[in-house]
N, C-alpha and C positions, 0 to 999 in steps of 0.2 A: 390189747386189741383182740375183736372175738371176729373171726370170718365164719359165713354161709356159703357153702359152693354147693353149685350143682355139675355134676359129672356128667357124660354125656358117654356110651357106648353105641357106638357107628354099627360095629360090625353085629350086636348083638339087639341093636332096638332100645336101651335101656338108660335109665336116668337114678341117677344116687343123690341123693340130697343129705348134707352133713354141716357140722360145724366144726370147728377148731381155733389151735391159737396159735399155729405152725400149718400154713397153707403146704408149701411146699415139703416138708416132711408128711404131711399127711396124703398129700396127690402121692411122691412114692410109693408110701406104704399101699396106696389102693391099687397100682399099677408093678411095682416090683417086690418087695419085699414081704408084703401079709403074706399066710399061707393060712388061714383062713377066712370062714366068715362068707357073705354073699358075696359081696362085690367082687373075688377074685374068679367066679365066674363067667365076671363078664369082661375082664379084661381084651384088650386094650380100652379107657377111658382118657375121657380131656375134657379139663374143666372149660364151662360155657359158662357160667357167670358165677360172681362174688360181691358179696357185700359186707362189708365192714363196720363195726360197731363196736363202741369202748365198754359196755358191758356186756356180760354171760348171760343176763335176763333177756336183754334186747335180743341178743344173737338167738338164742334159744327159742323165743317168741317170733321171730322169722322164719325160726327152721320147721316152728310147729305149721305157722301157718302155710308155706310151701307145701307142707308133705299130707293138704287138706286138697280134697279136690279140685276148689279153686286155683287152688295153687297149683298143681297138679297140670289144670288144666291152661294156664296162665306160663307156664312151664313148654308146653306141646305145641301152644298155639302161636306164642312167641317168639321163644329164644328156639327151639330147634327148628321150628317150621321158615327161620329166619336165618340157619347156621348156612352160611358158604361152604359148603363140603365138597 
């Protein structure tokens, strides 16, 4: 199974969009353990949505289209302008 997440940074404004096939080893990595890379800049994150898919092409092709304006913007308008914080 291939997941899509999008991340969500409260404290910093900021949205990560990624794929994997270990959700929760990879939220670690983006919150504790990386020591590089962007996203530990903006730590503390929390995922706000996920999608699941049994291929790496389908996952892949979600993650592209997310990280397209639309997406983007389907992203801002939605899921965070919608987040209970």
């Amino acid at each position: 199974m291939y997941t899509i997440y999008i991340l969500y940074s409260l404290p910093h404004n900021k949205i990560y969009i990624g794929f994997t096939t270990n959700i929760a080893a990879r939220f670690l990595s983006h919150n504790q353990l990386g020591n590089k890379g962007w996203a530990i800049k903006y730590r503390p994150w929390q995922i706000i949505h996920t999608e699941v898919f049994n291929t790496k092409q389908e996952a892949l092709l979600r993650e592209k289209e997310l990280k397209t304006g639309k997406g983007r913007e389907w992203i801002w308008n939605e899921l965070i302008a919608n987040l209970q914080l």
